[in-house]
N, C-alpha and C positions, 0 to 999 in steps of 0.2 A: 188418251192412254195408248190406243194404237199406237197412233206415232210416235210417242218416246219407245215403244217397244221395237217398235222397227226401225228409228234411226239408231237404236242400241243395238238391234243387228246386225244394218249397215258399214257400223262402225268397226263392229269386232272383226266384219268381213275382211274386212281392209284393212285392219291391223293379220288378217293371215296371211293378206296378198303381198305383205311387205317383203323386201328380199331378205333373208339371211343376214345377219352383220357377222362377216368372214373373223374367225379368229387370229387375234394378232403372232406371227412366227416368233417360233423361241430361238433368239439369234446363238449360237454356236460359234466360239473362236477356238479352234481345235487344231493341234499338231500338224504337220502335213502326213505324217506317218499314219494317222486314226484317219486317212478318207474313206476310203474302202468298207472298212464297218462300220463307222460312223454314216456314212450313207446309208446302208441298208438297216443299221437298226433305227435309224430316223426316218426313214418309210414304215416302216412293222410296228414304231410308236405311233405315228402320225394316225395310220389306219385302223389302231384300234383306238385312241383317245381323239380323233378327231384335232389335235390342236397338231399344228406345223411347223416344222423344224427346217433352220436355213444355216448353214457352216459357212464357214470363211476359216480355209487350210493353210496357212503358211508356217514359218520357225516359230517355234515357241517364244521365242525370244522379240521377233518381232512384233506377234502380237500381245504379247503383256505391256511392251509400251505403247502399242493403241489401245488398249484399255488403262494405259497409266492416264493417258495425252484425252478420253474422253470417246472413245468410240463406244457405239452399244452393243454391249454384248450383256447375255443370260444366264451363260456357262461356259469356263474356261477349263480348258482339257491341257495339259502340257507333259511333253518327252520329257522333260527330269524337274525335279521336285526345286530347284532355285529357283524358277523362276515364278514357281508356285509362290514362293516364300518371297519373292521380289514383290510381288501383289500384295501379300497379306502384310508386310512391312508397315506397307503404305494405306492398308486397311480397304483396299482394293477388293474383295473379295468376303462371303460372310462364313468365316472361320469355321463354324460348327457345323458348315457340309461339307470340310474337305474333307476327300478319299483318295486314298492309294488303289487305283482301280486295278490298273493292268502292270503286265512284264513283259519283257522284250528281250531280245539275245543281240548280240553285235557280231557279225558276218564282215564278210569278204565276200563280194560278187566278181564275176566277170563275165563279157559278152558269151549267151549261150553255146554261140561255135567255136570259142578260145578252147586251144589243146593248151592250156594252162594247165597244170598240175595241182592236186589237191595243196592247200599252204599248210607251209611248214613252219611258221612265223618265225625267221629268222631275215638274217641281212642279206642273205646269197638269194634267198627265193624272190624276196622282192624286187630285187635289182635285176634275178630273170626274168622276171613275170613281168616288172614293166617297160622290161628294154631300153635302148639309149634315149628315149624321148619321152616315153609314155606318162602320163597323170593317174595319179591316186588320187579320185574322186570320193570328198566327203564334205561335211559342211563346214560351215565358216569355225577354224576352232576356238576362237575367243568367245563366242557367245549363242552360236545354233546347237542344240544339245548334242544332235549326233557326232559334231565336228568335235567337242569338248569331250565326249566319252572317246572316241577316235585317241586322240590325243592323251589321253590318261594313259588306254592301253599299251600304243608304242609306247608311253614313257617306261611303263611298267617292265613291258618287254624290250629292252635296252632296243631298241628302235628307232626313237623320236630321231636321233639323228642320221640317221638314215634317208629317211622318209621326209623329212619337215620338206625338204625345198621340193621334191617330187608332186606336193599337193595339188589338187583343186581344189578349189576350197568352195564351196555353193552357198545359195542363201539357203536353202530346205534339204532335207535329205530326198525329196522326189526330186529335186532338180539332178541334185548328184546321181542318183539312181539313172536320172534318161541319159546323162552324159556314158555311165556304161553299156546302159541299153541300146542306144546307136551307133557304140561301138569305138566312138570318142575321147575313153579312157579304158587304158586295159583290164584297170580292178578299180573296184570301189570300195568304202567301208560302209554301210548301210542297217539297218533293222532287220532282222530274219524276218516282220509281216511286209515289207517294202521288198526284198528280195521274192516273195511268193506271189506278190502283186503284179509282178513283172515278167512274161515268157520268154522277154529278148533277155533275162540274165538267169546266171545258173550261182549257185552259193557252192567257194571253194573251199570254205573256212568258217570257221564258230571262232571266233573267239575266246580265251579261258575266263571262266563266270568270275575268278581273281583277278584280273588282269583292268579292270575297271570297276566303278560305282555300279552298282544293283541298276539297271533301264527302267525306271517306275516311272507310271505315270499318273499322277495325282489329279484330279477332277473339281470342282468346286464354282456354286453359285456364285455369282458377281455383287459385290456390295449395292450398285445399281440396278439390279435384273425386274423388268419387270413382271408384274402378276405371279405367278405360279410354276409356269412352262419351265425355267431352269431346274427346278427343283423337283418337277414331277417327272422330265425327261432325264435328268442325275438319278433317281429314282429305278426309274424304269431301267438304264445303264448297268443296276446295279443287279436286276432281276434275273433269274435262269432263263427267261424267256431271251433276253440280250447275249447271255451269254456264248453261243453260237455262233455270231457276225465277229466276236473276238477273235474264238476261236477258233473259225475258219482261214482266219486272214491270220495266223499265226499270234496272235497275241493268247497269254497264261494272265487269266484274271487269277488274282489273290484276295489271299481272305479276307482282309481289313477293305476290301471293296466291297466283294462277292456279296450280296441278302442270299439267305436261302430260301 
């Protein structure tokens, strides 16, 4: 009887001496415009839930077709609400956590030292403000959000023709952002939280909230996600405690996101 008692001891010993099995990270394919809070409030979740969060930041549009095409991801975050809906089409995504998390505003940046002049969104300003050469820096406008909301607005504001052939056109709106940051393009069209993100640029312009589609950005678990992690960190995203990392980096959570 000893020895079954004491290799029963032995045994549990060494099941405590076992290491940890490390928790698997809840992958993240998120705008490039949510890096900034989406990193810190994925530290602030990690450390109180212990479970680990990993992003991968590019166009939205980019990655909704790596998760059309099979890449893994937990939770899909996207700058405008089609390509949310591009997913859920294809049944990509589990319908009954989508949220309209956050809002965003559409600017005009330019390099911090430009003696540029507040805009005036007209034809005369733009044509001074970018010179005989200079690039309007935005995204791609067929299909990266900010480059498509860009696009709406000059059309709105009899613009577009103006402007179309002056473009850059980027794959992400942080691409476009560093081409004005180092000075590369004399304006850009950007996110007001991607212009705050930035000290090499200054915001010359808001945009009128008419002048485009609403900047929402809709959030929602992966029809594939594994375990729990997408849906407790969607969760968490959604809590006052997150709230803060939004709203320091300039984003306005809304109510159909916001828990209280």
């Amino acid at each position: 009887m000893r020895r079954i008692v004491r290799a029963a001891c032995l045994l549990f010993a060494a099941t405590l001496a076992l290491p940890a099995v490390a928790a698997e990270p809840t992958t993240v394919f998120a705008a490039a415009s949510l890096k900034n809070a989406l990193d810190e409030a994925g530290k602030a979740f990690t450390a109180e839930s212990g479970l680990p969060v990993r992003a991968s930041y590019a166009a939205s549009s980019a990655l909704a077709r790596q998760i059309e095409q099979g890449a893994p991801a937990d939770l899909f975050a996207s700058a405008d609400l089609e390509w949310m809906d591009y997913l859920a089409a294809r049944k990509l995504i589990r319908p009954e956590t989508k949220v309209n998390l956050l809002a965003n505003r559409l600017v005009v940046v330019a390099p911090k030292d430009a003696t540029v002049s507040e805009a005036a969104f007209t034809a005369e300003w733009f044509t001074r403000a970018l010179g005989p050469d200079g690039r309007l820096a935005t995204g791609e406008v067929s299909s990266v959000p900010i480059g498509k909301y860009a696009k709406a607005a000059f059309e709105k504001l009899g613009l577009w023709a103006q402007v179309q052939s002056r473009l850059a056109q980027a794959d992400n709106v942080r691409a476009a952002l560093a081409l004005v940051s180092r000075g590369e393009a004399p304006l850009g069209v950007v996110y007001e939280s991607d212009a705050k993100s930035d000290p090499g640029v200054k915001v010359v312009g808001v945009f009128p909230a008419d002048s485009h589609p609403p900047v929402v950005y809709p959030f929602a678990v992966t029809a594939d996600a594994k375990g729990e992690g997408g849906a407790r960190f969607l969760a968490y995203l959604r809590s006052k405690a997150a709230r803060r990392f939004f709203e320091a980096q300039g984003f306005t959570m809304i109510g159909e996101g916001a828990s209280q």
